[in-house]
Structures are given as structure tokens and as C-alpha cells.
C-alpha positions in Angstrom: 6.8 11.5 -3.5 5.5 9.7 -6.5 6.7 6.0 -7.3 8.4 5.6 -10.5 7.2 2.2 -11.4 4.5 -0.6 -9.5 7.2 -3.3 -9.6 8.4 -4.8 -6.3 10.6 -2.5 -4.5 13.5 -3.5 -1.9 14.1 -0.9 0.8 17.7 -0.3 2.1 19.8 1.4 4.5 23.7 2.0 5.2 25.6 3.4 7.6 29.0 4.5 6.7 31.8 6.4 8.4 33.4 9.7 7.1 36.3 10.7 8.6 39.1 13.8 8.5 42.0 14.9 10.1 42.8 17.9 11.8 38.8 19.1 12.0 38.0 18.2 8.9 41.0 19.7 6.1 42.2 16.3 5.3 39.9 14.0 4.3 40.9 10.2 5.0 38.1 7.9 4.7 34.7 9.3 2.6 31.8 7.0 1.8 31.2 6.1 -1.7 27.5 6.7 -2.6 27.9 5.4 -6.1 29.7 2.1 -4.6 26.6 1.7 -2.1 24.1 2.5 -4.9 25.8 0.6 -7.6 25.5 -2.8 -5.5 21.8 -2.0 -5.5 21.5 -1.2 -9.4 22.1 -5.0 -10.7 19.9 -6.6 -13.2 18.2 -4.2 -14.9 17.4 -2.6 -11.4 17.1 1.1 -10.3 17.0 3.2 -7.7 14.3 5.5 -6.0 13.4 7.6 -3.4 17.5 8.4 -2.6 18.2 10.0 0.8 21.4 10.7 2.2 21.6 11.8 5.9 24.6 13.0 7.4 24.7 13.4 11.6 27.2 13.7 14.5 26.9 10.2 16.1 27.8 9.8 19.9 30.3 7.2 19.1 31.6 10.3 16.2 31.4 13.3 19.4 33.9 10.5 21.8 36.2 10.1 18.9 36.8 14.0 18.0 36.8 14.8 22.1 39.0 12.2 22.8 41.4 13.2 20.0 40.6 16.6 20.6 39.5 17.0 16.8 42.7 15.5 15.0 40.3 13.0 14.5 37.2 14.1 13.2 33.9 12.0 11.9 30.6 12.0 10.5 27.8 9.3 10.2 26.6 8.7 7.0 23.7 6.9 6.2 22.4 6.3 2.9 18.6 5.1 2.3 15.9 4.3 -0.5 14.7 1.5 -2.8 16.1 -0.8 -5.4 13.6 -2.5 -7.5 13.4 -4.0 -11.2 12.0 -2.3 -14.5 
């Protein structure tokens, strides 16, 4: 990929938690990309290089076995650079 601008760039990553009852037909708790990204975005600031991964953690595979899938959740992680115009 091609960098938008030469200005110093700050890399980040978060992991959030989705989860969804019954197998995943009610959700309860999704991540908010625009939350994570907008805490980035301050002071003239953008973002670049946006990735969002989602993946079955172990911790996520205990929770829906053990709850035989009432419980059901996904690891979310969301990842790229905030820098300044």
C-alpha cells in the first residue's frame, strides 16, 4: 500500500469483544469501529492503512462450549495508523 502523506504516523491496535446470544441471532455487545477510530482522528489527524480482523479466540471457543452457544463471541481487533496532515 501507498502512504497517504510523509508526516509521522502512530500505529495502533485494539482488541474488542463481540458477543450474541443464542449462536449469534441476538446481538448484545458489538464493537464500535467509528468509536475506536474517532479517538484516533483528533487534531486535524487521520487515519490509514485500516484493518479489521475478526477470529474465534480460545478464550471465545471456552465461552460458547461452556454455554453450549447461548453465549456466543468473536475477537475483534482493529489496526492501522493515526497521523497529522
Amino acid at each position: 500500500m501507498t502512504k497517504m502523506t510523509d508526516s509521522p504516523s502512530e500505529y495502533f491496535v485494539v482488541h474488542k469483544h463481540a458477543f450474541w446470544l443464542f449462536g449469534g441471532l441476538i446481538p448484545v455487545s458489538l464493537p464500535e469501529v467509528d468509536e475506536v477510530v474517532g479517538r484516533m482522528v483528533v487534531n486535524n489527524a487521520g487515519v490509514q492503512n485500516l484493518k479489521i480482523t475478526t477470529e474465534l479466540s480460545l478464550f471465545d471457543f471456552l465461552l460458547s462450549a461452556l454455554t453450549s452457544g447461548v453465549i456466543y463471541s468473536q475477537s475483534v481487533i482493529i489496526e492501522g495508523e493515526a497521523y497529522d496532515y
